[in-house]
C-alpha positions as a Python dict, from the first residue, in 0.01 Angstrom:
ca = {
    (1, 'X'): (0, 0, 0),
    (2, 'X'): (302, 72, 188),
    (3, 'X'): (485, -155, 421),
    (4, 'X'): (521, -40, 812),
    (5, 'X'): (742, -161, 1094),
    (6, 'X'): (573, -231, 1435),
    (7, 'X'): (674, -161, 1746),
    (8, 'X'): (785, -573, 1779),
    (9, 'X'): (1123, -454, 1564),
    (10, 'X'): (1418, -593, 1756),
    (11, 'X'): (1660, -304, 1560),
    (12, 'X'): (1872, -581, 1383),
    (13, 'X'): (1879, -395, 1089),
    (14, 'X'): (1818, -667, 839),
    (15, 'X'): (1575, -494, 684),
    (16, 'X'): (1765, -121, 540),
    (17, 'X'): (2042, -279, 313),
    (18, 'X'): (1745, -444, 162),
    (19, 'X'): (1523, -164, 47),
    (20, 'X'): (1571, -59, -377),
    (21, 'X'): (1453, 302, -253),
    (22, 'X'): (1671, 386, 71),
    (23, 'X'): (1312, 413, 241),
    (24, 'X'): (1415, 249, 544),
    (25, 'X'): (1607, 408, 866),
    (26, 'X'): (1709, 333, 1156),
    (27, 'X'): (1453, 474, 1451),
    (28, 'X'): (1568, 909, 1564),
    (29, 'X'): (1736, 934, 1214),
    (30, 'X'): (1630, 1213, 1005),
    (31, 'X'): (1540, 1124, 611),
    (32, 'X'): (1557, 1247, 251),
    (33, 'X'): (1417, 1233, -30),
    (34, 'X'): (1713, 1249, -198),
    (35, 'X'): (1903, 901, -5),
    (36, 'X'): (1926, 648, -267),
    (37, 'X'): (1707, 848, -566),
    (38, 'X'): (1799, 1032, -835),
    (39, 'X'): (1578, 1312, -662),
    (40, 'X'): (1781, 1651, -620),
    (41, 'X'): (1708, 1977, -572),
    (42, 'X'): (1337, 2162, -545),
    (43, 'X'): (1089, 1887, -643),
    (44, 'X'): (721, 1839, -622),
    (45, 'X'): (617, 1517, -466),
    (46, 'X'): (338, 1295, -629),
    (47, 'X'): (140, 1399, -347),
    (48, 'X'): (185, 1761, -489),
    (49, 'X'): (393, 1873, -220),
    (50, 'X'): (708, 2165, -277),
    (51, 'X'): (996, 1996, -111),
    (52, 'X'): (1355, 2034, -118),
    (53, 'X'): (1477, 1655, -210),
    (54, 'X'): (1822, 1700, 35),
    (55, 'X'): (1630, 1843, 280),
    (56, 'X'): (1619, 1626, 666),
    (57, 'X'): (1320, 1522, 716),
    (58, 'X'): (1209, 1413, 1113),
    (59, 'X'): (1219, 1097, 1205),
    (60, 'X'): (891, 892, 1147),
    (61, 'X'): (972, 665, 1447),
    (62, 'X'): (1233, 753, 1718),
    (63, 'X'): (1284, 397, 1910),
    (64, 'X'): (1247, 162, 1611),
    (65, 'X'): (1336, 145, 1248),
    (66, 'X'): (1072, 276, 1019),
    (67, 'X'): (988, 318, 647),
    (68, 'X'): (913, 644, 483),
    (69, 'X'): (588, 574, 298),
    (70, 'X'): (641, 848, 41),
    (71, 'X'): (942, 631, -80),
    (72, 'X'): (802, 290, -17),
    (73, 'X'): (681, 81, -322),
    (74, 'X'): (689, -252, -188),
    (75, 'X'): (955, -298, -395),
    (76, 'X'): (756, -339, -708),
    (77, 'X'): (983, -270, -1000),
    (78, 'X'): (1240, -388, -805),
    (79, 'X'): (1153, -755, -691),
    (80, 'X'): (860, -998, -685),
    (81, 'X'): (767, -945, -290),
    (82, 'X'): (928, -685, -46),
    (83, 'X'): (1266, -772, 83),
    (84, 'X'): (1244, -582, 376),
    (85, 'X'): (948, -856, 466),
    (86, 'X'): (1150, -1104, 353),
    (87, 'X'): (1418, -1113, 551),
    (88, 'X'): (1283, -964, 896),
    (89, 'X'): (1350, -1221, 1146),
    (90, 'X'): (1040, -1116, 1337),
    (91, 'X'): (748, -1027, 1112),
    (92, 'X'): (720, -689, 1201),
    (93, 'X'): (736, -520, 836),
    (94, 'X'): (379, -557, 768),
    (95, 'X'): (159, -415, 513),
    (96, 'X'): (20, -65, 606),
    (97, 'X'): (-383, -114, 610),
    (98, 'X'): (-448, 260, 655),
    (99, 'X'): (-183, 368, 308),
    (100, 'X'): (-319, 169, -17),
    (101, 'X'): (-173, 189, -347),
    (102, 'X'): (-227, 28, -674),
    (103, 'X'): (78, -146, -886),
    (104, 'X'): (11, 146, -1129),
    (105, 'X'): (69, 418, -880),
    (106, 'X'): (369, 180, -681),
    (107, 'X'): (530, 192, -1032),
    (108, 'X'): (478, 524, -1081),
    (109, 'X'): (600, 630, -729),
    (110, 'X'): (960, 411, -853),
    (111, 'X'): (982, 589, -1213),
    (112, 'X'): (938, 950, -986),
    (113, 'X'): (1266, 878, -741),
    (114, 'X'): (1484, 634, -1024),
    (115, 'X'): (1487, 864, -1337),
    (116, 'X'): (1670, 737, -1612),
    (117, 'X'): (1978, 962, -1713),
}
């Protein structure tokens, strides 16, 4: 599954710095798939999607920060438990009940962004 902010997000910012995959931004700011991957150009997502990876993307949430589930692997690969849950001050980066996803497909999701050159 993917982790989600709730609205109880004070805006510290603890949390982006933290995240291997640049999935995290702060709340109005527009995202790519390309921020902190080794995505570029026309790409097709796992989700089979046609996207351009340094094209803006709208902002998932506009008052808090949020994470972009599409880049979110709980930072499996990465660490042992996600840091953006780790360090939150106020428990808001919770897993996502309605977005599940297996270790296989997290892992999979982190070989698609990080390709080795």
């Amino acid at each position: 599954m993917a982790i989600i902010i709730t609205d109880e997000c004070i805006n510290c910012g603890a949390c982006e710095p933290e995240c291997p995959n640049t999935a995290i931004y702060e709340g109005g700011a527009e995202w790519k798939y390309s921020d902190g991957t080794s995505l570029a150009g026309m790409i097709t997502t796992l989700n089979g999607d046609d996207v351009i990876a340094d094209d803006d993307n709208e902002p998932v949430d506009m008052d808090v920060y949020y994470i972009v589930t599409d880049k979110c692997t709980e930072c499996v690969g990465f660490h042992d438990e996600p840091q953006c849950a780790a360090v939150c001050p106020v428990d808001c980066c919770i897993d996502d009940e309605d977005f599940r996803e297996s270790e296989e497909e997290l892992l999979a999701k982190k070989d698609f962004m990080h390709l080795e050159e």
